[in-house]
C-alpha positions, 0 to 999 in steps of 0.5 A: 450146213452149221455156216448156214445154220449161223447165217440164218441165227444171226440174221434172226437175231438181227431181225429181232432186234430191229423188230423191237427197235421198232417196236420201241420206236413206236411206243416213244411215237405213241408217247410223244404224240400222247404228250403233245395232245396232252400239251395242246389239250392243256393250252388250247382249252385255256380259260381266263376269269377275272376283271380289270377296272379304273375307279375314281372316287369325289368327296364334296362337303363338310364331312369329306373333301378330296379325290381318290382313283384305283386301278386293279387288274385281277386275271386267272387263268386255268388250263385245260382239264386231262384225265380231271386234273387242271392248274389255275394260276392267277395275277393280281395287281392294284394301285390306288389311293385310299377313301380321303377322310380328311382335306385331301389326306389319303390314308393308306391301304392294306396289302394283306390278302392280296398280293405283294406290297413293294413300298410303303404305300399299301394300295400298290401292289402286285403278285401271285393272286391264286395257284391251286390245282384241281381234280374234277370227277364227273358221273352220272348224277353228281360232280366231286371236285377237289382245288388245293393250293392258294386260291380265293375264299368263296363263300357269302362270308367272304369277299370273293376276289380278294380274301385269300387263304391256303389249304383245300377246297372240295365241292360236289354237286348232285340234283342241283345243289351244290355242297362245299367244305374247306379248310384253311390253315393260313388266310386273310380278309381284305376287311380284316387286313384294313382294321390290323393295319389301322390297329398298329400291329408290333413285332413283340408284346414289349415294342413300343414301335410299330412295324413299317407297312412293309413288314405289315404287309406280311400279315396274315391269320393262322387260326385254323378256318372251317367253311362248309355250306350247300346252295342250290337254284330253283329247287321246289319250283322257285327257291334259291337257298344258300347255307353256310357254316365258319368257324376260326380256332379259338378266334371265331366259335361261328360264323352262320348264314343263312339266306332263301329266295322264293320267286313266282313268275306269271305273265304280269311279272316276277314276283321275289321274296328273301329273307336273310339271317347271318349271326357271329361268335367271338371266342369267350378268350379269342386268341388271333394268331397274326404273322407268317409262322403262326403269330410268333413273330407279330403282335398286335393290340388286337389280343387285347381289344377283343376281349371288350368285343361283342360276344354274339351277333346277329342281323336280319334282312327281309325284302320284296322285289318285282320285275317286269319288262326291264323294270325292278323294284325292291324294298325291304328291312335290315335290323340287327340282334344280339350284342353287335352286328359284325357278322362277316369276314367283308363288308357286304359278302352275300348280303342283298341290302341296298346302297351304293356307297354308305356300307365300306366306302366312307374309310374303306376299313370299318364300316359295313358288317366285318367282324372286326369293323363296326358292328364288333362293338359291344352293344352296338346295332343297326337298322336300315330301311331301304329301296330301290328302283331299275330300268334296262332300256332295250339298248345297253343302258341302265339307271337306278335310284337307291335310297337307304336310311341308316341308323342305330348305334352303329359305331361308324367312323365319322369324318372330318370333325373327330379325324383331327382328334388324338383320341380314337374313340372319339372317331366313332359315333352313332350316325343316323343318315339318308343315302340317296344314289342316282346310278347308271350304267352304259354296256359298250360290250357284254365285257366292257360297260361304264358306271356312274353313281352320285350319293347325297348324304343328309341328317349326320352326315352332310356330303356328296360322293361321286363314283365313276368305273370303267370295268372289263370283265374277262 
């Protein structure tokens, strides 16, 4: 009888043990199958974003002679979401040759913001362009979503695909209007990264040499940065709207925008009005902290010529649009107030202002309204008169023509005739000129579409510009 009563203990143990083998066995079955779902979750919902583009670039005349061509490749690619959580990471490549300004002389560009440059040629680059990982919350009315990493700086002030920083981003959407709010503790402007690089930055106060472009390169912006702005479509029947708010410690006091558009459609067409205000602050003693490790290692001349910079700027931009059966007109007015007109971390950012070339392209670093570039002059203003006209065929075709009449004190860099000069002053003077840009574009695909645009410049400028752009957009 106790045999049997053995018998029958270690044959239920036995079974219990293989019970909860079992029951271990599919739990890591469970498990594995739950890893799997989340991998393939993961990488079947990938998402690609981004661009890849051809450019080449003519100057004709007395003010500008030569070629250029850029190629950029700028491609994100975010995972798909579980549980909320996603990852995008993001290549970005350039090579190119800068604006020519003088004979066939291209100056070199500007690694700063976005990607590595492995020679001394600033144009060639190629790297990490974003890594950031997000986590969305969605309910019932309203979607919160938090990014943290290094990703792109999205905002009107900015150049969407190539200003850069590292920190947070948070975003909620509720009934149609978007909020957003980030910090930066380490970042960069494409047009501010141009004018450090033109300004001859130094490793110390006392160096007398300037660095290579390769130590340049390393160039970035430690002041604390603070963007916080809501948007929102169609709200009250019609009105788009966006504001937004930056601020940069103790380099940039504010950074405002300000931008609406109320359109009205009935049967004979769309009619559109906007009008936009954007307005800077330069800190009363601005201190820009330049380098990886906060501006210990870097020092450049900036500290000192910020001090004669405009304290206050401003512009504003009004204008009137229709459209009808694939046809569009706008025309409108751009004047600027306060002690300078460099009101943004870009040349154009949000603004909506007509010309295809005149606002960044004549030297690819000061001009248009950055607040480092023309307009950061003191007593230095802007006007321009502009408009434009449109036709989408019912094939994949469209043309345009824009002009623009540019004029004021607006501290541009002329070209050939002061570029020889040895004093940098007397690159800067006071254009008054017209803009006129025939365009068109050809859409092989809804990816794939040609541009072409020819711009003839007259008054103080006498020169051709002619632009071809092969882009696919992912």
């Amino acid at each position: 009888m106790k045999k049997t009563l053995l018998f029958l203990c270690a044959f239920s143990g036995l079974c219990a043990n293989q019970i909860k083998m079992e029951e271990i066995k599919e739990v890591e079955k469970i498990e594995q199958n739950s890893f799997k779902s989340i991998g393939k979750k993961m990488f079947s919902d990938l998402k690609l974003n981004g661009f890849g583009f051809a450019r080449y670039f003519g100057n004709f005349g007395r003010d500008g002679e030569g070629m250029s061509q850029q190629y950029r490749i700028k491609l994100d690619v975010t995972t798909g979401a579980v549980y909320g959580y996603s990852v995008t990471g993001g290549l970005f490549f350039s090579q190119g040759t800068s604006t020519p300004d003088v004979g066939n002389v291209t100056h070199g560009s500007v690694q700063g913001s976005r990607g590595v440059a492995y020679n001394d040629n600033f144009s060639d680059r190629f790297g990490i362009g974003v890594f950031y990982a997000s986590k969305q919350m969605d309910f019932e009315r309203l979607q919160l979503k938090f990014d943290i990493g290094r990703m792109n700086l999205q905002s009107p002030l900015n150049d969407k695909n190539l200003d850069m920083a590292s920190g947070a981003h948070i975003s909620l959407k509720y009934q149609g209007v978007e909020y957003f709010f980030s910090y930066s503790n380490s970042w960069m402007s494409d047009n501010f990264a141009y004018v450090i690089r033109q300004s001859n930055p130094k490793a110390n106060a006392s160096d007398t040499t300037t660095l290579s472009n390769q130590q340049a390169a390393a160039i970035g912006i430690g002041n604390d940065l603070f963007l916080l702005g809501a948007s929102g479509k169609n709200i009250f029947g019609g009105l788009d709207f966006n504001v937004t708010f930056g601020n940069a410690v103790n380099f940039i006091d504010y950074m405002l925008f300000l931008d609406g558009q109320y359109k009205i459609k009935k049967d004979y067409g769309e009619f559109g009005v906007r009008a936009q205000i954007a307005t800077a602050g330069l800190n009363a003693t601005p201190n820009l902290l330049l380098g990886g490790n906060r501006g210990k290692s870097i020092y450049s001349d900036l500290k000192n010529t910020l001090k004669d910079q405009a304290k206050n700027r401003g512009i504003y931009n009004i204008s009137l649009s229709y459209k009808i059966s694939g046809y569009g007109i706008k025309a409108g007015f751009l004047k600027s107030f306060g002690d300078g007109y460099g009101v943004l971390m870009t040349s154009k950012g949000g603004l909506d202002v007509v010309g295809k070339m005149w606002l960044s392209n004549f030297t690819a670093t000061y001009e248009g309204f950055g607040f480092l570039s023309s307009g950061s002059k003191k007593d230095s203003d802007i006007q321009v008169i502009y408009a434009t006209t449109d036709y989408s065929f019912k094939f994949p075709l469209k043309i345009a023509l824009d002009v623009a009449y540019i004029t004021g004190k607006n501290n541009f860099v002329l070209t050939n005739a002061v570029q020889n000069s040895k004093n940098t002053k007397d690159k800067f003077r006071d254009l008054s000129f017209v803009e006129l840009t025939p365009s068109i574009k050809y859409s092989f695909t809804k990816q794939l579409d040609l541009s072409m645009a020819s711009s003839f410049y007259f008054g103080d400028l006498n020169k051709i510009r002619v632009m071809a752009e092969l882009k696919y957009s992912f």
